[in-house]
C-alpha positions, 0 to 999 in steps of 0.5 A: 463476517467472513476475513473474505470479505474483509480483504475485499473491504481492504481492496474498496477502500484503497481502489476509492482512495486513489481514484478520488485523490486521482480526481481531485488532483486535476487542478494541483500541481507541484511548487518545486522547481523542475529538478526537484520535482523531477528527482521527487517524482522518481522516488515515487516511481522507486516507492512503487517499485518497493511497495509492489515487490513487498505486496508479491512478498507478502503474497508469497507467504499468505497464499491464502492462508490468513483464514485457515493458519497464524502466518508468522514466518518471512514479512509476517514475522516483522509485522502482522500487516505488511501487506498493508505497510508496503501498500501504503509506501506504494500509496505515498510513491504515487502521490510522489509521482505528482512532484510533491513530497507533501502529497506523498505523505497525504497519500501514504498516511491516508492509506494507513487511515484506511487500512486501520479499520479493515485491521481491527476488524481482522483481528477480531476475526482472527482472536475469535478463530485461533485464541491464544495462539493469535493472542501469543502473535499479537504479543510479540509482533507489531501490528504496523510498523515492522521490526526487522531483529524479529525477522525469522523464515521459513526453508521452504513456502507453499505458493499459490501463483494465481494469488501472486498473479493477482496481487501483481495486476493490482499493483498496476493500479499504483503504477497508473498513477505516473502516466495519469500524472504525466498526462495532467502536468501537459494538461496544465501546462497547455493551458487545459486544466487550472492549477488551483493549488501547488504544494511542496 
């Protein structure tokens, strides 16, 4: 199966993860008092933020060369999938916008869950296309979690804008979650939706 069609693969699985979560989320509501709820749902709104510009980061340096090249300058230097580490912290910065630092960690983990099959299949692509010069990548740089000493670039990039424009109209998905949640919290309050479920 083409990578092609595993970027899209990723792209289902996280638009379906945050519409169910968005769905099953109309009756729970946050257990923190006013201040703290407000204070966590600004971290959410920060984690967005993060999480969006390390998603145009990454876009940056892929452009569209996952297929074609072993990309392992900038963010790809640290992780061999920051794209999805940073759209799992926009992921947790969403479910923060509901005030509730438990589902922040549900949806930041979830979308990591998520992401791990679309990387194992990647990668079995990817060994098969470039063989041991992936094989030298996978052994230096960390599948997930990003070490920063092993950061190095590159003086100048190739970027292709429309894959940038791209992966900044996805990102708007992320920041629907504020308003959406907003709008359930008037609903709640008036009386319109029961809160079956708080949580810190």
């Amino acid at each position: 199966m083409a990578l092609g069609r595993y970027q899209q693969q990723r792209k289902l699985a996280l638009f379906a993860i945050l519409v169910g979560a968005f769905m099953a989320l109309l009756f729970v509501g946050s257990a923190w008092p006013e201040e703290i709820h407000e204070t966590i749902e600004v971290v959410g709104l920060g984690l967005i933020v993060v999480g969006i510009a390390g998603r145009i980061w990454c876009t940056l340096y892929i452009g569209g060369r996952k297929a074609a090249e072993i990309v392992a300058e900038g963010p790809y230097s640290i992780s061999r999938n920051p794209l999805y580490v940073f759209s799992s912290i926009a992921a947790g910065g969403a479910g923060a916008a509901t005030g509730s630092i438990v589902l922040g960690l549900v949806f930041m983990v979830g979308c990591a869950a998520a992401f791990r099959v679309v990387i194992l299949r990647e990668e079995a692509y990817l060994r098969e296309a470039f063989g041991a010069s992936f094989d030298s990548y996978v052994a230096r740089v960390p599948r997930f979690f990003p070490d920063i000493s092993l950061f190095r670039d590159v003086p100048k990039i190739t970027v292709d804008m429309a894959l940038v424009y791209r992966t900044m109209g996805d990102g708007l998905v992320f920041f629907a979650a504020m308003p959406f949640f907003e709008t359930v919290e008037m609903l709640q309050a008036g009386g319109y939706l029961p809160v079956l479920l708080r949580l810190y």
